[in-house]
Each structure stands twice: as C-alpha cells, then as structure tokens.
C-alpha positions in Angstrom: -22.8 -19.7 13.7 -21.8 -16.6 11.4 -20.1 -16.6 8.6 -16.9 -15.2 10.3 -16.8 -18.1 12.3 -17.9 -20.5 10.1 -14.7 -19.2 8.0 -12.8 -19.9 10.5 -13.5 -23.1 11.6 -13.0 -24.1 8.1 -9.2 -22.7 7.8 -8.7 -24.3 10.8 -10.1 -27.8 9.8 -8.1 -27.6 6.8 -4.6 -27.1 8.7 -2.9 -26.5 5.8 -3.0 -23.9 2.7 -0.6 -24.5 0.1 -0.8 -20.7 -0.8 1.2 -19.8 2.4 4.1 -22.1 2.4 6.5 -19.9 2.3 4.7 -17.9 5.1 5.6 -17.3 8.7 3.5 -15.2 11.1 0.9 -14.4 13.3 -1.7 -12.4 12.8 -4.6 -11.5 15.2 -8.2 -10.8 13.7 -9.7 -8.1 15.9 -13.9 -8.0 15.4 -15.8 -5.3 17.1 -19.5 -5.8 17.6 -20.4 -2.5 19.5 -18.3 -2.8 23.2 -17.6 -6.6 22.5 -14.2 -7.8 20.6 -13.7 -11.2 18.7 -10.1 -12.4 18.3 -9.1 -14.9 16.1 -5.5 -15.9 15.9 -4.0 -17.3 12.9 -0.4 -18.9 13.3 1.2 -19.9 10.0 4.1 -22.1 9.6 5.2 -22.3 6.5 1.4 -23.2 5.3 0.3 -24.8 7.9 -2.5 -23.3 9.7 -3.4 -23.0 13.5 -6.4 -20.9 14.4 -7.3 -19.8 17.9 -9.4 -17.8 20.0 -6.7 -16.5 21.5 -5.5 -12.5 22.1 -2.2 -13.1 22.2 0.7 -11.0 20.3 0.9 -11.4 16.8 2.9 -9.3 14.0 0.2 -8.2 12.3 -3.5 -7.3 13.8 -6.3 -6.9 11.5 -9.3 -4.4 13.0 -12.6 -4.5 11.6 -16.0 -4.5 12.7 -18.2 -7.3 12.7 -20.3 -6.5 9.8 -17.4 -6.3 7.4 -16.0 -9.3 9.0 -19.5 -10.6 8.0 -19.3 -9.5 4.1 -15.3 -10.8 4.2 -16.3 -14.3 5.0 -19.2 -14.6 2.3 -17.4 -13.2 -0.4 -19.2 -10.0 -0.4 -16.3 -7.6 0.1 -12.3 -7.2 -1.3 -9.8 -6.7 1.9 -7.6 -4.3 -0.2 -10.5 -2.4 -1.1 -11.8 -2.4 2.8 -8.4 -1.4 3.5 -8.2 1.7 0.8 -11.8 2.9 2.5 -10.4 2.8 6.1 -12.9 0.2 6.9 -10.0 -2.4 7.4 -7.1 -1.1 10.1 -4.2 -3.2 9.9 -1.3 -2.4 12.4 1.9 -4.5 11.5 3.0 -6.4 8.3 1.1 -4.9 5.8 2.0 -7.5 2.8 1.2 -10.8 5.6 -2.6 -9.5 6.2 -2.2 -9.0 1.8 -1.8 -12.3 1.6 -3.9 -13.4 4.5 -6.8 -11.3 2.9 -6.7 -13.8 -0.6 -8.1 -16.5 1.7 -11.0 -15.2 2.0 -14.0 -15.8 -0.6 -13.5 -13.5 -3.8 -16.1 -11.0 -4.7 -18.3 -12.2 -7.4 -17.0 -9.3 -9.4 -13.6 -10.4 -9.1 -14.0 -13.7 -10.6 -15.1 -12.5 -14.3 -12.7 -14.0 -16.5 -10.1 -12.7 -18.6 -10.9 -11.8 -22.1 -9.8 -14.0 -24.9 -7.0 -13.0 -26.6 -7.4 -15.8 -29.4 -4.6 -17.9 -28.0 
C-alpha cells in the first residue's frame, strides 16, 4: 500500500477529527500517476469523517500528482507551500482544502519548537 493510501485508510478508520467540527464539505483528492487518476473523497460533517473512492462532486478538488501525494502523506512536504509552488491545484474553497491540508503529517521542519521566552 502507499503512503497516500495508507493516509487514507487511517482518516477514514478514525471517523472522526475533532479539528473539523465546525466543518462541512466535500472535497475530492485528485492523484495523477502518468494517464491514471486516484480519487479520494472526503465528506466532513461537522468532524466526522467519510472517505471514499468515489469521483463524485465535491466543493473543493485538490490536484496533485502522485509523488507529491506521496511526500503529503509521510510528512515530507507543507500543502500551503505545495500550493505557493503550483505543485498543488485546488479549484474551489480555498480555506476547506487549508484546513484539510493540517491533517496531514507536519514537515519535520515545522515541528521545531518555539523559543523560550522565560515564562
């Protein structure tokens, strides 16, 4: 199984993230591996999670290829900054696939802490 999928299944096992409970939306992961597509679908009620294989319409859709897709799931890559490079494509609700994008692992850059400041 990759990554991506692993990631997946694991969202979807979960069934509910407490980070999105004041969420509602669809949005459609589109992952291109040469000619072939992947589509996940993500349904979110309110934090509760329902994840599909399904490309069906969804408010937001989320392009990438498979190797970012890849780097996403094992923490290797940012969304915002795979969106600011035009690696990322996202066609809808800009702030949902923001938020959608925090579920994934964090960079190990991003989890440095902050600096003491002697509190």
């Amino acid at each position: 199984m990759t990554a991506t999928g692993a990631f997946f299944e694991q969202l979807a096992a979960v069934g509910h993230e407490p980070r999105l409970c004041k969420v509602h939306g669809r949005v459609r992961f589109d992952i291109r591996d040469g000619d072939q597509v992947e589509r996940w679908l993500l349904d979110i009620d309110h934090g509760r999670l329902r994840i599909t294989r399904d490309d069906g319409p969804a408010g937001t859709v989320i392009t990438v290829s498979a190797e970012v897709a890849e780097a996403m799931s094992r923490g290797e890559m940012n969304g915002l900054a795979g969106i600011a490079r035009g690696e990322i494509q996202v066609d809808g609700d800009l702030g949902l696939a923001l938020r959608v994008g925090r579920l994934f692992p964090a960079p190990p850059d991003s989890r440095r802490a902050l600096p003491d400041r002697g509190r």
